[in-house]
C-alpha positions in Angstrom: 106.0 -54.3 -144.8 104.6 -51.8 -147.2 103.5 -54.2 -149.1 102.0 -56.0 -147.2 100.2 -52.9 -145.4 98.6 -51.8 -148.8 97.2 -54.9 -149.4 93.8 -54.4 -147.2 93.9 -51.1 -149.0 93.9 -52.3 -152.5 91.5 -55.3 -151.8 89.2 -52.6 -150.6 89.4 -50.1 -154.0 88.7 -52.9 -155.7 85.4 -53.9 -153.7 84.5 -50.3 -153.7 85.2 -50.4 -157.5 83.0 -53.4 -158.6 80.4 -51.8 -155.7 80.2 -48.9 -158.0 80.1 -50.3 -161.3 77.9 -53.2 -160.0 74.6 -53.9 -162.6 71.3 -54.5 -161.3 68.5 -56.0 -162.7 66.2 -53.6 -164.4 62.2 -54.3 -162.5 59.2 -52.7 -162.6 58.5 -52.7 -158.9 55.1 -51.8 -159.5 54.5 -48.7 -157.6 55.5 -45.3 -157.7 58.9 -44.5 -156.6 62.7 -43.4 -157.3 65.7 -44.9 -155.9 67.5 -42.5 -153.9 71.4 -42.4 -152.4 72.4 -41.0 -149.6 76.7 -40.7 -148.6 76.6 -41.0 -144.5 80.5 -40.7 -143.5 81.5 -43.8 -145.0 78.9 -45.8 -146.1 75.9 -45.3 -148.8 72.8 -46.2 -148.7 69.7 -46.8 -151.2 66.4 -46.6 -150.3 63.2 -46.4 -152.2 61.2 -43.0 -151.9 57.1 -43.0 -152.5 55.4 -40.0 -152.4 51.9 -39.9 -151.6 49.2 -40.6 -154.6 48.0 -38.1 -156.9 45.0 -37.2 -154.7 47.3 -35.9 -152.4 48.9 -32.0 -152.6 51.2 -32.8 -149.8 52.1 -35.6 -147.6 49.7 -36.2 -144.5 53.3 -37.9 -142.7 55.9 -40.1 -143.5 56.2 -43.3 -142.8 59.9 -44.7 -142.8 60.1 -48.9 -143.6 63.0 -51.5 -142.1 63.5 -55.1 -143.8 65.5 -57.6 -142.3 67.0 -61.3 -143.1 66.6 -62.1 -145.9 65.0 -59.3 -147.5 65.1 -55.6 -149.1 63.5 -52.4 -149.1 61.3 -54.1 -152.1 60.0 -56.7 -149.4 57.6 -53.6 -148.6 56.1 -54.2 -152.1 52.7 -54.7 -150.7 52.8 -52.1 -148.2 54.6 -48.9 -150.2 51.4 -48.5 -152.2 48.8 -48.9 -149.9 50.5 -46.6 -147.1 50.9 -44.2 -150.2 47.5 -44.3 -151.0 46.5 -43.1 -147.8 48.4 -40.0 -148.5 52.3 -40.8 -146.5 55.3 -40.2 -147.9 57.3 -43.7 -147.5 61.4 -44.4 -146.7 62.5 -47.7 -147.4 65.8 -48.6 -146.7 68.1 -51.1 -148.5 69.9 -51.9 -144.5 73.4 -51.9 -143.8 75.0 -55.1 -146.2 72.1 -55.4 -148.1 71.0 -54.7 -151.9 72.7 -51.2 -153.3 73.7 -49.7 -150.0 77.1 -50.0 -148.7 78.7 -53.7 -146.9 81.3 -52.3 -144.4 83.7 -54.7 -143.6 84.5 -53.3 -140.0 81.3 -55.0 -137.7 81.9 -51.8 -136.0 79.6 -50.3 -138.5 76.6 -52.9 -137.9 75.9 -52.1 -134.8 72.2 -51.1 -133.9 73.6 -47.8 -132.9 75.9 -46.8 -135.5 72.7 -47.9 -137.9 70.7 -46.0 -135.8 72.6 -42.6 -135.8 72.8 -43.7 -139.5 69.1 -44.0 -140.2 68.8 -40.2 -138.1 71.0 -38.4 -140.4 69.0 -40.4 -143.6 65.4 -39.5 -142.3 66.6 -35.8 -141.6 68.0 -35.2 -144.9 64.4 -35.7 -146.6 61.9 -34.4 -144.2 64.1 -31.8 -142.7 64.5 -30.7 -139.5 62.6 -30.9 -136.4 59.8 -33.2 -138.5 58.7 -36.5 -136.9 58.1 -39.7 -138.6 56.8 -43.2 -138.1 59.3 -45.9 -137.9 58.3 -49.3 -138.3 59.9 -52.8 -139.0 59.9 -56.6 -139.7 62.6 -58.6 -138.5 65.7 -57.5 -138.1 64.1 -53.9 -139.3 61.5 -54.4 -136.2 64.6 -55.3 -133.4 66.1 -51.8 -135.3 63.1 -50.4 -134.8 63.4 -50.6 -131.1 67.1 -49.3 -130.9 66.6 -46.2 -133.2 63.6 -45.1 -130.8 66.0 -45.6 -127.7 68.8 -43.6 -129.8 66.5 -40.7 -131.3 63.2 -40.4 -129.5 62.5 -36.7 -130.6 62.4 -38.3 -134.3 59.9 -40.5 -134.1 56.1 -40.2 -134.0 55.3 -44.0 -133.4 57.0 -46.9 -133.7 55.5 -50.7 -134.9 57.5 -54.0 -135.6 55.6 -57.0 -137.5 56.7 -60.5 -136.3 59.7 -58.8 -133.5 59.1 -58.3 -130.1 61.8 -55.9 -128.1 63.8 -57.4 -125.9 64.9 -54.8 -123.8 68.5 -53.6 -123.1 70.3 -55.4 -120.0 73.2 -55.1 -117.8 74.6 -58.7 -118.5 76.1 -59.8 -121.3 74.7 -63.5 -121.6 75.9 -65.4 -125.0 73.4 -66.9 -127.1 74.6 -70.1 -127.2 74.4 -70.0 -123.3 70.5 -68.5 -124.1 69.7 -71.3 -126.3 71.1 -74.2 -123.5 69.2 -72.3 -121.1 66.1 -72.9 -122.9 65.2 -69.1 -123.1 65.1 -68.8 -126.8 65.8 -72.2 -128.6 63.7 -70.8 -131.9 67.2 -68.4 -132.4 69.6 -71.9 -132.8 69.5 -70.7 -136.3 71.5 -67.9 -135.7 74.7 -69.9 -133.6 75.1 -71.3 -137.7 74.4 -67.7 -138.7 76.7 -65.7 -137.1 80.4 -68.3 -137.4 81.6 -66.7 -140.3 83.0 -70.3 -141.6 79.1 -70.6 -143.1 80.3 -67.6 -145.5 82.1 -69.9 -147.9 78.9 -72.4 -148.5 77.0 -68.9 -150.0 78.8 -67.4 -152.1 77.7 -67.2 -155.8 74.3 -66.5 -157.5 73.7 -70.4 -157.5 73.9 -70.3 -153.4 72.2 -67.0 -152.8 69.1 -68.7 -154.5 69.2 -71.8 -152.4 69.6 -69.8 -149.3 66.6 -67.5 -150.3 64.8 -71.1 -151.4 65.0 -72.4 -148.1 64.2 -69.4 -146.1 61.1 -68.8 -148.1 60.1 -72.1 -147.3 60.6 -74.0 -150.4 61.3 -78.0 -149.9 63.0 -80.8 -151.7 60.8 -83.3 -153.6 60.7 -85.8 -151.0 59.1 -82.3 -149.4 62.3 -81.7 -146.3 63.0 -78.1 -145.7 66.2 -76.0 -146.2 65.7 -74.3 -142.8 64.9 -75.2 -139.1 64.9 -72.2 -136.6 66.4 -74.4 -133.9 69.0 -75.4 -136.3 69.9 -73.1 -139.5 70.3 -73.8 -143.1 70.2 -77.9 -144.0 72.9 -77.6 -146.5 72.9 -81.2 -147.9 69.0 -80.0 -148.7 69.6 -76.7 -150.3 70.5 -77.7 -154.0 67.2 -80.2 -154.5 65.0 -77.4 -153.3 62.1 -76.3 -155.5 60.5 -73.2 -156.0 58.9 -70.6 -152.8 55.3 -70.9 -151.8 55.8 -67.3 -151.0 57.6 -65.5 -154.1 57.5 -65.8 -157.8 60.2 -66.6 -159.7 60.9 -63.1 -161.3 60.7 -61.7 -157.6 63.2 -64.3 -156.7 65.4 -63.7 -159.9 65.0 -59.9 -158.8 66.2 -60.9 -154.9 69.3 -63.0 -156.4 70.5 -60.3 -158.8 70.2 -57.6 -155.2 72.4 -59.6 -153.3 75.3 -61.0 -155.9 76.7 -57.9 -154.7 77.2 -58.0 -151.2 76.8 -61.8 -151.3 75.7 -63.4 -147.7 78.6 -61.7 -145.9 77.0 -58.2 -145.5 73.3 -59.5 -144.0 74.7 -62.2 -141.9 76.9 -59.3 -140.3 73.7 -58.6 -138.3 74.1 -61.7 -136.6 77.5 -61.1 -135.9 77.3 -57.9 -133.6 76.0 -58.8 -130.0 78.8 -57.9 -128.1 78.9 -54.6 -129.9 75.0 -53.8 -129.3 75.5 -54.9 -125.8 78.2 -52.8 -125.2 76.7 -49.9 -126.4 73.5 -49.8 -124.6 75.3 -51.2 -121.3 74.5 -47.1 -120.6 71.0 -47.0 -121.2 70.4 -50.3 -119.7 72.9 -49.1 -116.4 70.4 -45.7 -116.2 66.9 -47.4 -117.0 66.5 -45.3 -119.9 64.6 -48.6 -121.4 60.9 -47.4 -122.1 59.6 -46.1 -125.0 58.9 -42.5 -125.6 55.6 -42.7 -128.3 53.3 -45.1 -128.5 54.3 -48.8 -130.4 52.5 -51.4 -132.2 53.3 -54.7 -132.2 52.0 -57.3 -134.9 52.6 -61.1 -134.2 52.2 -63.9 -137.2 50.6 -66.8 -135.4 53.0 -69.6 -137.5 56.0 -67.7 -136.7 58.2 -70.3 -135.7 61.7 -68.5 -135.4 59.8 -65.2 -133.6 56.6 -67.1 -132.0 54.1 -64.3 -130.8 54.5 -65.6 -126.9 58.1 -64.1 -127.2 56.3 -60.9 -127.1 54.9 -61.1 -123.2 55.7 -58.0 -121.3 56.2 -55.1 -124.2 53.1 -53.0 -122.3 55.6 -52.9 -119.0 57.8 -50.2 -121.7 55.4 -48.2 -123.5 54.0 -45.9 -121.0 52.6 -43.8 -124.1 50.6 -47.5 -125.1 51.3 -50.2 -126.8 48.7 -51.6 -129.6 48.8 -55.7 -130.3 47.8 -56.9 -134.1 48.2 -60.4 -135.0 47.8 -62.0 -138.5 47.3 -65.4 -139.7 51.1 -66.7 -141.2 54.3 -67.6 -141.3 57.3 -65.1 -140.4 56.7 -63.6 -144.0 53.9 -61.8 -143.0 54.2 -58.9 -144.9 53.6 -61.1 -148.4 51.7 -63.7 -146.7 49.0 -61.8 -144.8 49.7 -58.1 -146.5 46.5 -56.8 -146.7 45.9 -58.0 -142.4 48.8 -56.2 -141.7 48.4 -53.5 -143.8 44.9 -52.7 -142.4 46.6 -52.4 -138.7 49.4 -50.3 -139.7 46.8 -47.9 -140.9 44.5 -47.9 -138.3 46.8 -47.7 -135.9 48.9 -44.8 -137.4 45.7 -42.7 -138.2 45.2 -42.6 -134.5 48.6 -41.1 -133.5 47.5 -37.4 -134.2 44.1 -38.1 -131.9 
């Protein structure tokens, strides 16, 4: 029995071992920036700090940046400069499972509220106390986005999610499957493949993280098929004749690859894996109609989104009582690469408003 007890223990010295001694690609990321650390109970995380340009004495705010599936804090590329140009100080986050911060094993830890408390204590630690910032995010970092604001209201300033609408908090737990049959959101049938952890074993390896990333930055076969449908996941028998990204280079892909070989699929596709636990959690908030929004939001849609179509978005006004701003760029989900300087123009205006 002692044996067999230590055994979790060990396997988990060892992962925190080759965590700790893992080797990363050396990249010029192009902008101005260090890689920060920061220990929160049991899990670390990275992020990428960018202080305001050289015409600036001081920061005029910060600005704190969420990626989601599949991406990284370096998903910002075209964003961190231009934001930091303007004179904000910019936070971006390798999430929970992904890149150089921490891949819990317990699910526990990937709920939007323990990432939430999570991202509190980060934000805190380099602006101090009592400071507001702006929170914004794409994907998965946009549904955070929402979360965090319901969590810790007094920390931010404005909130703004490109691509994710917010689906607000209820008081039944409805399974997505049951959604999906339903008819309410057939564009998330993607993540019924995503979330059974028996896909784990098909992306493991640096070979199968670049066929994943391949065919969920929309790269095709010869014969020109996909590797990804939204209504239906990953086409696996497609993903080794895929060819390269319209979307990425090859050295940003090469630099993607060598960020997740650590945490492999497991820790990103954890985010898929939690609804019960977020449900759960805000059962409270949803129970006392504490569901509206604090500070004003804006909400960028991508008109080619086909996983997180703009229509999805119909309502958000009801729960910003502080105002709620609407963007909306020409592209695909990847909006921040594919329409960067679109959305980067309505982040801006709209932030430069918030102290009017």
């Amino acid at each position: 029995m002692k044996l067999a007890a230590s055994v979790p223990l060990l396997l988990l010295a060892f992962w925190q071992m080759e965590a700790a001694t893992a080797t990363f690609l050396q990249k010029d990321l192009g902008f101005n920036h260090t890689r920060e650390y920061s220990r929160i109970g049991t899990r670390t995380y990275h992020y990428l700090l960018a202080p305001p340009s050289s015409a600036f004495d001081e920061p005029i705010g910060t600005i704190v940046l969420l990626h989601g599936f599949p991406d990284l804090s370096y998903g910002w590329r075209y964003q961190i400069p231009y934001l930091t140009s303007l004179g904000y100080r910019v936070i971006a986050p390798d999430m929970l499972g992904y890149g150089r911060s921490s891949s819990p094993l317990d699910l526990d830890k990937f709920s939007l509220k323990n990432m939430s408390d999570d991202l509190a204590q980060l934000v805190r630690r380099v602006v101090g106390e009592g400071q507001e910032v702006i929170l914004g995010g794409h994907d998965w970092g946009g549904a955070m986005v929402y979360r965090a604001a319901l969590w810790h209201p007094d920390l931010y300033q404005g909130i703004f999610s490109v691509c994710t609408p917010y689906f607000v908090p209820v008081t039944e737990y409805v399974d997505l499957k049951d959604q999906i049959d339903a008819g309410i959101t057939p564009t998330f049938g993607y993540q019924l493949q995503l979330r059974d952890r028996s896909i784990d074993k098909y992306l493991r390896g640096s070979c199968k993280i670049r066929q994943v990333l391949l065919a969920l930055y929309g790269g095709t076969t010869p014969e020109g098929e996909m590797g990804f449908d939204a209504h239906t996941g990953l086409i696996l028998k497609n993903l080794p004749k895929l060819g390269p990204s319209p979307l990425i280079s090859q050295d940003d892909l090469d630099y993607y690859v060598g960020e997740y070989v650590k945490n492999t699929m497991r820790g990103p596709l954890s985010w898929y894996r939690t609804a019960k636990i977020n449900f759960d959690d805000e059962l409270p908030l949803a129970r006392q109609g504490k569901v509206n929004f604090a500070m004003p939001g804006l909400y960028i849609g991508a008109t080619m989104d086909t996983a997180l179509p703009p229509e999805l978005s119909e309502g958000m006004e009801d729960y910003f009582p502080e105002g709620l701003t609407r963007g909306e760029v020409e592209s695909s989900h990847w909006a921040l690469w594919q329409a960067a300087q679109g959305v980067n123009e309505i982040i801006a205006q709209w932030a430069a408003g918030l102290d009017k």
